[in-house]
Phi, psi and omega in degrees: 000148197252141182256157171294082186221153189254140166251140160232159132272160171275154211297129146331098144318154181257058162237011173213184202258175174286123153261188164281355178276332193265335174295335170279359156267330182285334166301272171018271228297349214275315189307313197286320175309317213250277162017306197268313159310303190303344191260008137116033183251154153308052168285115151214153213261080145300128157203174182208173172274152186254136179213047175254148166124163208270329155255038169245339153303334200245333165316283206320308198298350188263332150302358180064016199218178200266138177309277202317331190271009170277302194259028172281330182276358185251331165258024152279323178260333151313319184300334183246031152281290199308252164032298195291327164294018189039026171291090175329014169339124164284326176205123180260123130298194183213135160267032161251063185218166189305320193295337179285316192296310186280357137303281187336309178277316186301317166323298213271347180286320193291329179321295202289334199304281248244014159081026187242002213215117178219175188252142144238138184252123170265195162236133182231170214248147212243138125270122188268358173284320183251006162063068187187149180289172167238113197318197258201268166323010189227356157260153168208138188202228134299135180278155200262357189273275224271315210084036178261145203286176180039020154266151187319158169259033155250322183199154189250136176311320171285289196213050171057004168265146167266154202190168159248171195291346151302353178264348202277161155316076200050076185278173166200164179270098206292017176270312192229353195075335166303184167288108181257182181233185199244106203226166210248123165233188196248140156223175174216139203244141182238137197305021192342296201299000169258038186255292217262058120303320182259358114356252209302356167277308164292332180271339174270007184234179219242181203243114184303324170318323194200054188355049203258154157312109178322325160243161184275149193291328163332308186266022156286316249232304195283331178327304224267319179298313162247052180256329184268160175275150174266184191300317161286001167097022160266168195088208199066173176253137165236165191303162204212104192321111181255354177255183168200173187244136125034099357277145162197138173297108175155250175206122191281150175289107175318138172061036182209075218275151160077033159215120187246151181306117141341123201281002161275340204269327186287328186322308175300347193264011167295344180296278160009286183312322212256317193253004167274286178002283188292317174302327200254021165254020166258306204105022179275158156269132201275337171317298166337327201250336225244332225253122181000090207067051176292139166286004181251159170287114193235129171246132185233126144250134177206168189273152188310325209282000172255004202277009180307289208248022137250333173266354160250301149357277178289322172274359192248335204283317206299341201268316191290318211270338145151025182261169184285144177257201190290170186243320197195130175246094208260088178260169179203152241256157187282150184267114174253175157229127203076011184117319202251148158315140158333093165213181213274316182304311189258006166103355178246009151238109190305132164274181162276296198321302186273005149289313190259357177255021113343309201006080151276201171284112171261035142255026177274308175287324164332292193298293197302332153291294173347271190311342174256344177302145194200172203264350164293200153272116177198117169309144189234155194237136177269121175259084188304327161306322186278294199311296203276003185275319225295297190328313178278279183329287167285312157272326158326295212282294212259302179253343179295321201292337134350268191322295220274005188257301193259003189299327196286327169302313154336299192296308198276342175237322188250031162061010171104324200261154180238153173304186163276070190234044172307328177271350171336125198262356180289278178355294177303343184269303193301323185314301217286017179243356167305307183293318201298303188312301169307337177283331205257352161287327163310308195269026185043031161249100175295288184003270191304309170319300211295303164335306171296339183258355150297294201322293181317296189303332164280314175309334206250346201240005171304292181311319188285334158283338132352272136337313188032088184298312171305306151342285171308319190297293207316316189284152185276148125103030152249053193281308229271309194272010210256319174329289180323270199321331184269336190238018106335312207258333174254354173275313159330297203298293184336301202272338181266331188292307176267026118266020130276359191287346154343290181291333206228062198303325197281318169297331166272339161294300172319314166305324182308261181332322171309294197293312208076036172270159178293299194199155190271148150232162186296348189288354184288340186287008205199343167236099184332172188247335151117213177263122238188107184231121184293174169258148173348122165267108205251142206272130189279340159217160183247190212238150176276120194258152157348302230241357157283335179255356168244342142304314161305304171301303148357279183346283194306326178264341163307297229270343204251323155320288180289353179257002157291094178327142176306330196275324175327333168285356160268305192295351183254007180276134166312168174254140180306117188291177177260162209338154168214143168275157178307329177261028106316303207279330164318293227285318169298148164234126216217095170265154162294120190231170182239134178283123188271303191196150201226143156199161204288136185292145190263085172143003150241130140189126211226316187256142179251141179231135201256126180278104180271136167251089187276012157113269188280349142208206162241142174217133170303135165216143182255167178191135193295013190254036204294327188292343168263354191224072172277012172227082200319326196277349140301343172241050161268153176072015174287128143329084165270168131251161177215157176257119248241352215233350149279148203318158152299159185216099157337132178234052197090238178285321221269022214092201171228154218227107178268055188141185214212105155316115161293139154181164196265136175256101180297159152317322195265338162122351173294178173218130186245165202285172154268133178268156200265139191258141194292132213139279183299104207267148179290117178154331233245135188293140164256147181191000000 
C-alpha cells in the first residue's frame, strides 16, 4: 500500500552558517526520505530558515541592513549548504512569510476560541541601557539549581533544569552587560498545563499506521519526567509564554498591538508553511495531511536539545487548535569531533560551506554520518583519522571497485552487453537481504544497514577473488563463464548501489547511467537486469586523501582568524556583576577538596561525577565539564576547590550533588578547574 507522509527538520536560524553538527539531521532525515520515495511511497521533505526573534533583530542593526533583506541572503546560503550535501527538499522556506502568518494566527485564534490562551501582567527582566524586555536567551546569569555560572535564562546547560530568567542569579544583560531590572508587562500564555492528559496520552502512545511509539523510549522517559511532578512538587507543566514585546522581528499577535508571537510558537507552524507552499505550487491537498484523524503520516527529526517543544508544545498547540498532532517525533543526538565539541581554535567546527569549497565528497560524509547513526538519542563523534580509512575502505576498496573490475571486460569482449543471470546463487543471496536492509532502514538504523550492505560487498568481492575474472580473460574456451562472472558482477554493483542510494544519491544517478536504466529503485535490491547492454564505465569516486582533511582543518582556523574583529579579545569577557558586599562573599565557603576518583556520568553528557575528600568528610559533587575533561581518570588525586556551604541539589536521574566544583570559562569555550597551590591540604578554607 502506498503511504502518505510528510517529513520535516528542524528549522537552521537564520543568524549563523550551517555546520556539520546541523548537517547529521538533514543527512538523517534525507536518507530516511529518499528511502521512502525508492520504495515508491508519496514522501515529502519540507524545511525552511526559523528567522524570527530578537537576534535576527539585533544581527540585522548591527549589519546595517532591514531583518528581511538578512535573511533572505543566510537562507540562499543555507539552502546551498544543504543542496551541496545532496539534501533533497520538495521544498526550503521562510517562517517569515505570508502562509506562516496565517497559519500562525489561525493556531492562536482556535487556541485562544477553546479556552487554552489568557493574558497576564507578569515582571520581566528589563535592559535599561537598550531600553528593551530581554528574551529568556538575552539574560545570563547563575543557575538557581546547581549554581553553575553563564547560564542561559531558560535553562541551564550543566544540569537540565529549566526556569524563567528571573529566577537566574546575579542576571546580567547578554546585550549591554547590564544589570537588568524588573518592569511589568500584559504577555499571553497558552494553558500548557490543562494540556496534559492528552500529553500524556500522546507521548506514551503508538502511531496507528505501524504500531511504532509516537516516541523513542529515551524521549518517553524524559516526557514522564516532566509531565508528573516529584515528590516534592517540583516538575510538571507549566503555562507557557507565547508572546513577546515591542521591539521584536516576527509577527504581531492579532488584536494586541506592540506584542509579537514568541518565535516558538510560529516556527513549528513554519513546518505548516512551508509545505501549504509547496501544495499550492504542485497541487497537493494540505488539508488531507494537517486535518484531524488525518490517514497520512507527519515526521519531525530534531536535535535532543529541542525536544521539549516538539513532544510537548507542539503536538498540544496542533490537538487544541483542531489539527492532527505528530505520527512520530524522531530525535538525535549531538556531533563531537575527535572525541570533543566542536570548536573553532582547533579548527574543528567544520562549516558545510568550507567542507565544500574543500572539495571534498559530500557523500564521503554522507556515508560516515550514516554508518554511526541509529534510532537512539545518542552522540555521535565524527574522527577524522576513521572517516578517512572507513570511507577508502568500504566504498572505494570494497563496493565501486565491484563496478570498476568486471565493466572493463564487458565493454571489451561483450560489446557493452550482459547474460541473463537471473538464476545467479550469489544474486540471490544479496536479493534475500532486501526487507532485512529495508527494516532497518525504516527504523532508522542506518548503522547496522550500512554493516549488512558491507557485509554483502565482501560476500561479493569474496566471488570476485574466487573467480579472477583476469584470469578467465586469459584462458581459451572461458569466454562464456568470464561472461557469466562479469556480468554476476555487474548485476552485484546494481543491487548495493540501490541499497546504498539513500545515502549515496548522486552515486547512484551515475550508477544509473552507467547501467543504462532511467533510475535505480528499491525493486533493483531484488531484481536483475536481465539480457541488457550496458554504458561506458566512468569511475564513480576517488579515495580521500590526508591532506585533504588538514586542509580542511587549516581551512576552518583561517576562516575563524580573519573573520576575528580587533575587539574580540575584550568583548569575549563576561561583564562584570554588580556589587556584592564583603559579608556576601563570607556567606561562601570555599574549600580545598582532593579528588578520590572522577568518572564520566552514564546517561550524560555534560556531567562528570567526582567522589571528593574535604579533610572532615566525604562527599559526591556532579560538575558540567565532561567536554573539557574526556579522560576523567586524570584528575583523580587531584587538588580542587569546591564550595562546600551549598544545600545538596538533586540532579535529575543521577543523584545528588553536595556542592559546587570552581572552574574558569576559557577564550576556547573549555572550562578549566583551579589550582590548588602545592602545600594545601583538603579541608583548609579559601577565602
Amino acid at each position: 500500500m502506498t503511504r502518505k507522509i510528510l517529513v520535516t527538520s528542524a528549522l537552521p536560524y537564520a543568524n549563523g552558517s550551517i555546520h556539520l553538527g546541523h548537517m547529521v539531521e538533514h543527512i538523517q532525515t534525507d536518507i530516511w526520505v529518499r528511502f521512502q520515495k525508492l520504495r515508491g511511497h508519496e514522501c515529502y521533505y519540507c524545511c525552511a530558515d526559523d528567522t524570527h526573534g530578537t537576534p535576527v533583530m539585533l544581527a540585522a542593526q548591527k549589519q546595517g541592513v532591514k531583518p528581511e533583506d538578512m535573511i533572505a541572503r543566510v537562507r540562499e546560503e543555507h539552502l546551498a549548504d544543504f543542496s551541496g550535501f545532496l539534501i533533497g527538499y520538495d521544498n526550503y522556506y521562510s517562517t517569515h512569510s505570508p502562509e506562516n502568518q496565517t497559519h500562525s494566527e489561525r493556531i492562536y485564534r482556535a487556541l485562544k476560541a477553546n479556552g487554552k490562551i489568557e493574558s497576564r501582567v507578569i515582571e520581566q527582566l528589563y535592559d535599561p541601557e537598550k531600553n528593551m524586555f530581554l528574551p529568556d536567551r538575552f539574560v545570563k546569569g547563575e543557575c538557581p539549581k546547581c549554581h553553575a555560572a553563564d547560564q542561559y535564562g531558560d535553562n541551564c546547560e550543566v544540569c537540565g533544569t529549566t526556569y524563567s530568567p528571573t529566577e537566574l542569579i546575579k542576571p546580567y544583560s547578554a546585550v549591554s552587560g547590564a544589570v537588568p531590572v524588573l518592569k511589568e508587562s500584559e504577555h499571553f500564555f497558552f494553558k500548557l498545563g490543562e494540556c496534559a492528559d492528552f500529553l500524556k496520552e500522546w507521548t506514551a502512545g503508538t502511531n496507528p499506521h505501524d504500531g511504532k511509539p509516537h516516541l523513542q523510549p529515551e524521549a518517553l522517559n524524559k516526557m514522564k519526567e516532566w509531565l508528573h511532578p516529584d515528590e516534592n512538587g517540583e516538575g510538571g507543566l507549566s503555562d507557557w509564554d507565547i508572546s513577546r514585546d515591542a521591539p521584536y522581528f516576527g509577527f504581531e499577535i492579532p488584536d494586541a498591538p506592540g506584542k509579537y508571537f514568541y518565535v516558538w510558537l510560529d516556527a513549528p507552524v513554519g513546518y505548516m508553511a512551508s509545505f501549504q507552499n509547496l501544495c499550492d505550487r504542485i497541487g497537493i491537498d494540505f488539508n488531507e495531511f494537517f486535518q484531524a484523524g488525518s490517514d497520512t503520516e507527519m515526521y519531525h527529526f530534531i536535535g535532543k536539545d529541542i525536544l521539549y517543544f516538539h513532544a510537548l508544545f507542539w503536538p498540544a498547540m496542533l490537538h487544541f487548535s483542531g489539527h492532527r498532532a505528530p505520527s512520530g517525533v524522531f530525535a538525535h543526538g549531538f556531533l563531537t569531533v575527535d572525541g570533543q565539541k566542536m570548536s573553532k581554535s582547533r579548527g574543528t567546527f567544520i562549516t558545510a560551506k568550507s567542507y565544500l569549497d574543500q572539495k571534498l565528497n559530500p557523500e564521503w560524509m554522507r556515508y560516515y554520518i550514516a554508518a554511526k547513526l541509529n534510532s537512539k538519542i545518542e552522540d555521535i563523534d565524527l574522527n577524522l583519522n576513521d572517516f578517512i580509512s572507513r570511507v577508502n575502505s568500504d566504498l572505494v576498496g570494497k563496493y565501486v571497485n565491484i563496478a570498476a573490475r568486471a565493466a572493463g571486460f564487458i565493454a571489451k569482449r561483450f560489446e557493452g552487453r550482459l547474460q541473463d543471470v537471473s538464476g545467479s546463487a550469489l544474486l540471490s543471496k544479496l536479493a534475500a537481504e532486501s526487507e532485512h536492509i529495508a527494516e532497518s532502514y525504516e527504523n532508522r538504523e542506518y548503522a547496522r544497514a550500512l554493516r549488512d550492505i558491507m557485509a554483502l560487498a565482501d560476500l561479493v568481492n569474496e566471488y570476485v577473488d574466487a573467480n579472477k575474472p583476469w584470469e578467465l580473460a586469459k584462458q581459451e574456451g572461458q569466454e562464456v563463464r568470464l561472461h557469466e562472472v562479469c556480468g554476476e558482477l555487474i548485476n552485484a554493483f546494481a543491487m548495493l548501489t540501490a541499497y546504498l542510494a539513500p545515502v549515496l544519491p548522486k552515486v547512484a544517478e551515475n550508477a544509473a547511467a552507467f547501467l543504462n536504466i532511467p533510475a535505480l529503485t528499491w525493486a533493483n535490491t531484488r531484481e536483475t537486469l536481465g539480457a541488457h547492454t550496458i554504458n561506458k564505465y566512468e569511475h564513480l569516486m576517488q579515495r580521500v586523501e590526508q591532506k585533504q582533511v588538514d586542509n580542511l582543518i587549516e581551512a576552518n582556523k583561517q576562516s575563524i582568524q580573519a573573520a576575528a574583529e580587533p575587539a574580540a579579545e575584550a568583548s569575549r569577557y563576561a561583564p562584570v556583576a554588580g556589587q556584592a558586599s564583603f559579608d556576601d562573599f563570607m556567606k561562601i565557603d570555599m574549600r580545598v577538596a582532593k579528588v578520590l576518583n572522577c568518572e564520566a556520568v552514564e546517561g550524560s553528557t555534560k556531567l562528570l561525577k567526582f567522589d571528593l575528600d574535604f579533610g572532615f568528610e566525604k562527599r559526591i559533587i556532579f560538575s558540567g565539564i565532561a567536554a573539557s575533561y574526556p579522560n576523567p581518570a586524570e584528575l583523580n588525586g587531584r587538588m580542587v576547590i569546591a564550595v562546600a556551604n551549598f544545600a545538596p541539589r538533586k540532579m535529575a536521574k543521577f543523584g545528588v550533588s553536595e556542592g559546587m566544583i570552581l572552574s574558569a570559562a576559557a577564550q576556547d569555550g573549555k572550562l578549566r578547574l583551579l589550582d590548588v597551590h602545592e602545600g594545601a591540604q583538603p579541608g583548609d578554607k579559601v577565602g
